[in-house]
C-alpha positions in Angstrom: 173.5 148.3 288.2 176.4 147.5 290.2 175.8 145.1 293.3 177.9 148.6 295.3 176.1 151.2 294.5 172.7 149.0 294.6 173.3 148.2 298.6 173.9 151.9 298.9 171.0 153.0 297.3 168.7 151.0 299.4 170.3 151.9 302.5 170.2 155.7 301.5 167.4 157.3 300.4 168.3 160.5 300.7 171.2 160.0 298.2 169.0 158.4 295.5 166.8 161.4 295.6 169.9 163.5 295.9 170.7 161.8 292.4 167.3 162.2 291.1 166.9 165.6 292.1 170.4 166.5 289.5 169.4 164.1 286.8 166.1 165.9 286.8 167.5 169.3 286.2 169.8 168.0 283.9 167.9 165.6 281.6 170.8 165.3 278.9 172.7 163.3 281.6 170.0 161.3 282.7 169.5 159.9 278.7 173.3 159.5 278.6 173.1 157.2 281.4 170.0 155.4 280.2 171.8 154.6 277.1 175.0 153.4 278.6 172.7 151.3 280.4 170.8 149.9 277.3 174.1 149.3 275.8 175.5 147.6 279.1 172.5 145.1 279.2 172.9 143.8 275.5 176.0 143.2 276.1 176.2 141.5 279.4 173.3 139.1 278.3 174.1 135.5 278.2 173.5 132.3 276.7 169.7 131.2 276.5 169.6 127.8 278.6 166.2 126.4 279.1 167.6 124.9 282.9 167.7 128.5 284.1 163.4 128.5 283.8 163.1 125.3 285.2 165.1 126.5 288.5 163.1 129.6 287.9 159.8 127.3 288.2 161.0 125.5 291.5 161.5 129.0 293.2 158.2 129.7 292.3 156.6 126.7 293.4 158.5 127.5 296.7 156.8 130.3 297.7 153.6 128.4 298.0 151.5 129.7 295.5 148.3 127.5 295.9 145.5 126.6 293.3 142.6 129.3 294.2 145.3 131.7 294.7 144.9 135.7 292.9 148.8 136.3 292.1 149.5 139.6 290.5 152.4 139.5 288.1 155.0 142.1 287.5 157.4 141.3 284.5 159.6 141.9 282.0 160.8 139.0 279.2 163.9 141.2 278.6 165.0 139.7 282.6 164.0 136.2 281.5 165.9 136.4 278.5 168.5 134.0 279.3 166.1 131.7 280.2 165.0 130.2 277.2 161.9 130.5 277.3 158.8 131.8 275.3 155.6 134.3 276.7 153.2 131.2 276.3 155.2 128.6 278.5 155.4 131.5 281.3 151.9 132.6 281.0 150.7 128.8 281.0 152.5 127.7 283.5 151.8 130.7 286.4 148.0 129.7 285.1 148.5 126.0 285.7 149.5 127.6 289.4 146.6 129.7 290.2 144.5 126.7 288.9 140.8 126.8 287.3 139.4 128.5 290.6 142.0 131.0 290.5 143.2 134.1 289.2 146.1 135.6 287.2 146.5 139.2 287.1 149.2 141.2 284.6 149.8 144.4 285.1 149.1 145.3 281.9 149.6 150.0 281.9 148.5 151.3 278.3 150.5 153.5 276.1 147.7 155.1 274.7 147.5 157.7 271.7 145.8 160.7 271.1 142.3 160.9 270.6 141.5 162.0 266.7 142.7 165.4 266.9 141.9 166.3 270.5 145.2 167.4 271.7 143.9 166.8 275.2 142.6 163.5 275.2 144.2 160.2 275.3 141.9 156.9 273.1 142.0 153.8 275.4 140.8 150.8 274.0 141.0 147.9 276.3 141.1 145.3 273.8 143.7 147.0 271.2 145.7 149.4 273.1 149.6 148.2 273.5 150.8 147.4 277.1 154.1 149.4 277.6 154.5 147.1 280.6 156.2 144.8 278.0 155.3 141.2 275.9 154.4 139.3 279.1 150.8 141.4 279.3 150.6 141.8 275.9 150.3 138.0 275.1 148.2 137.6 278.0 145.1 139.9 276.9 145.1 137.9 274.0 143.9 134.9 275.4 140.9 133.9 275.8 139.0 135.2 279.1 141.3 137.8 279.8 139.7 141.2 280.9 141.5 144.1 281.0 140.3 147.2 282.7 138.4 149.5 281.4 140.4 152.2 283.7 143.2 153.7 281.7 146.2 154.4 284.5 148.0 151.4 286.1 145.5 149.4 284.3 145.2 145.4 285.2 144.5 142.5 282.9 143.1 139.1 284.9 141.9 135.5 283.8 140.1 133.3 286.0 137.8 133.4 289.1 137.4 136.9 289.8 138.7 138.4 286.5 134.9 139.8 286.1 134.2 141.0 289.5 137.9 142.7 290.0 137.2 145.0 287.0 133.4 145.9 287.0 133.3 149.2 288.8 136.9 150.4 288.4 135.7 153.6 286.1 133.3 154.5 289.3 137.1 156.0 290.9 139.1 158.9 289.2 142.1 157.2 290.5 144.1 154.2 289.6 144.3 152.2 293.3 140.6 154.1 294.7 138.2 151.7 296.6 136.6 150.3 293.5 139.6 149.4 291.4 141.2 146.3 290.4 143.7 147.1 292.8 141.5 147.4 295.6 140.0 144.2 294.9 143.3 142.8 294.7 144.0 143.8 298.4 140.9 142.6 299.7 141.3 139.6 298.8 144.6 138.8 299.7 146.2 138.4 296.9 149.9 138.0 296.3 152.5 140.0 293.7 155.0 137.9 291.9 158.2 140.2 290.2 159.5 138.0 287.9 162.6 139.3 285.7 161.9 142.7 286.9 162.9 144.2 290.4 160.2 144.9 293.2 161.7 148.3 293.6 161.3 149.4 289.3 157.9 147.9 289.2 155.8 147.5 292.6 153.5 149.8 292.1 151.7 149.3 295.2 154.3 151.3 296.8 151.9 154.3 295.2 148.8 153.2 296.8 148.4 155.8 300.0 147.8 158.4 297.7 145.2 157.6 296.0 143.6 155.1 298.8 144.2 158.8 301.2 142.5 160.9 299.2 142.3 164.3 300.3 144.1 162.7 303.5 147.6 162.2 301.3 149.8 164.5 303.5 151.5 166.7 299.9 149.3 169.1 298.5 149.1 169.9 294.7 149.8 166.1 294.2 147.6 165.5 291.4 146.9 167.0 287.5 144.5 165.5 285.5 144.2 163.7 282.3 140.9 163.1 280.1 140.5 160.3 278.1 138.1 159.0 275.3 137.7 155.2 276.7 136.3 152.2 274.2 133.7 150.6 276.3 131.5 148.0 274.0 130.3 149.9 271.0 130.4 153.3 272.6 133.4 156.1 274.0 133.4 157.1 277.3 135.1 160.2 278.0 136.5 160.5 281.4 138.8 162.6 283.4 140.8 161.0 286.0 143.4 161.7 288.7 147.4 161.3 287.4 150.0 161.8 289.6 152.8 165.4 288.5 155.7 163.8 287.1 157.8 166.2 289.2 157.1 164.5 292.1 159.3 161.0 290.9 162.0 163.4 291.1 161.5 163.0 295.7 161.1 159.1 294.9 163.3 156.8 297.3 162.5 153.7 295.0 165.4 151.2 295.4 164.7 151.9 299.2 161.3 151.0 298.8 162.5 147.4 298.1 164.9 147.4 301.2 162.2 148.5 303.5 160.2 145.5 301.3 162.7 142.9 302.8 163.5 144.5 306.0 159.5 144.4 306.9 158.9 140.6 305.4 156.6 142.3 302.8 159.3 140.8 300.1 161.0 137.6 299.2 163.8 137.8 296.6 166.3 135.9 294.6 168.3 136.2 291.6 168.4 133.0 289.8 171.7 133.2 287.3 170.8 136.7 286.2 166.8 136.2 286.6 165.4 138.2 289.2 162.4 136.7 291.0 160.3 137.9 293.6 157.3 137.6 296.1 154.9 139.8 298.1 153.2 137.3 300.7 149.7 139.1 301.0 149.0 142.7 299.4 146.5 143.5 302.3 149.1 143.4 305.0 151.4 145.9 302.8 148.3 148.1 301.9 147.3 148.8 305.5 151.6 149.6 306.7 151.6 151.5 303.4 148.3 153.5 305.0 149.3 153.5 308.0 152.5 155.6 307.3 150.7 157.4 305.2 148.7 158.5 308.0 152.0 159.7 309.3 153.3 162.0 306.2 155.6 158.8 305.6 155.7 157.2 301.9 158.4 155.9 299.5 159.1 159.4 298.5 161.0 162.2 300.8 158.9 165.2 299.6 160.6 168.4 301.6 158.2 169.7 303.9 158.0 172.4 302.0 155.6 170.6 300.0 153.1 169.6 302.6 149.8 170.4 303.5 
């Protein structure tokens, strides 16, 4: 996306949703420009030069990421792709960070299939089912240690500390980011959100948190629909129904403003090292309670016409 149209974006929300709102209706166009997109991005891609990681790795180290730390990793290898570099050297190196008494947490979302020939219900298999989050998380549940939720939406995958503790009650919630999820934990405990090769604004999913943390306090109504799912938990299925977000409603989404608001609040550190994006959220609990707190308010990342409200 073009550096222009990016600064207008962020400084417009109303015109992003504007453009939502019409690619919506019109879905044709929408693919057209995700495929000119696509094509743009092979093409523009540059030579791999291992330097570009190692610059990577002192911007990192900068933001003072210290051993005991829980760091929550956004990520996509397609941004690090001109730096040289392979899953496992990333992956060790962010755990060489967080240090034996730490934690590193992937977000690690499952693409999950249908259930035998339930129609209705998705098969979630912690321990099989393919991240669609991309090769970062992918590699990462394979290594040893790793646990990966057993809750199937937004799901995250840790090593370390409090891998164990983070993920043993998340199927109490029927939402992703409720009190006893991964998420939640997260927050709690301070942890901090690294983006690396991958905006704040296309992945931060925290920026969804109100409405589930809300509950029947999230100022839209008809929010929610809800998906059931046959969930691999040790030798048995669990079937559970849980809380997902309508789709319609990305359509109201302000999302490249969400990362402006990010910056202009100090909830968001960013730089783009020769084509690499890298960021950094501070402390998760600080944005969880503004993100409440306007919440509170009928304020979110989205601008859902009123309409729509309760």
């Amino acid at each position: 996306m073009g550096k222009l149209i990016l600064f207008i974006l962020e400084r417009f929300p109303y015109l992003e949703v504007f453009i939502r709102c019409f690619l919506w209706k019109f879905p044709q166009i929408k693919q057209l420009v995700k495929d000119k997109n696509s094509h743009s991005k092979k093409n523009t891609m540059g030579r791999q030069d291992k330097e570009i990681w190692n610059k990577v790795k002192e911007k990192i180290k900068e933001f003072g990421i210290a051993k005991g730390d829980i760091v929550l990793v956004h990520s996509s290898m397609d941004g690090l792709a001109n730096a040289g570099v392979t899953p496992k050297e990333v992956i060790d190196f962010l755990l060489d960070i967080v240090g034996d008494q730490g934690t590193l947490v992937f977000a690690a979302y499952p693409k999950c299939k249908q259930y035998k020939d339930e129609k209705d219900i998705l098969y979630y298999d912690p321990k099989r089912t393919v991240s669609w989050t991309g090769l970062l998380p992918n590699v990462f549940c394979k290594y040893d240690g790793v646990v990966r939720s057993c809750f199937p939406y937004n799901t995250l995958a840790a090593k370390g500390r409090y891998a164990e503790d983070m993920m043993k009650n998340n199927l109490d919630d029927d939402a992703s980011q409720g009190k006893n999820s991964a998420w939640q934990f997260c927050i709690d405990h301070y942890a901090k959100i690294l983006y690396l090769g991958v905006s704040a604004a296309l992945s931060c999913t925290m920026m969804n948190y109100p409405e589930d943390a809300l509950g029947e306090n999230w100022y839209v109504k008809d929010w929610y629909g809800t998906q059931r799912y046959a969930i691999k938990h040790g030798d048995e299925i669990i079937f559970k129904t849980i809380k997902e977000r309508h789709p319609e409603w990305y359509r109201f989404y302000a999302m490249f403003h969400s990362e402006y608001w990010m910056i202009k609040h100090n909830f968001l550190i960013r730089d783009e090292i020769e084509g690499v994006y890298v960021g950094f959220t501070e402390n998760m609990h600080e944005l969880a309670e503004e993100l409440l707190r306007l919440g509170r308010q009928g304020k979110s990342v989205y601008r859902i016409p009123k309409k729509y409200w309760k």
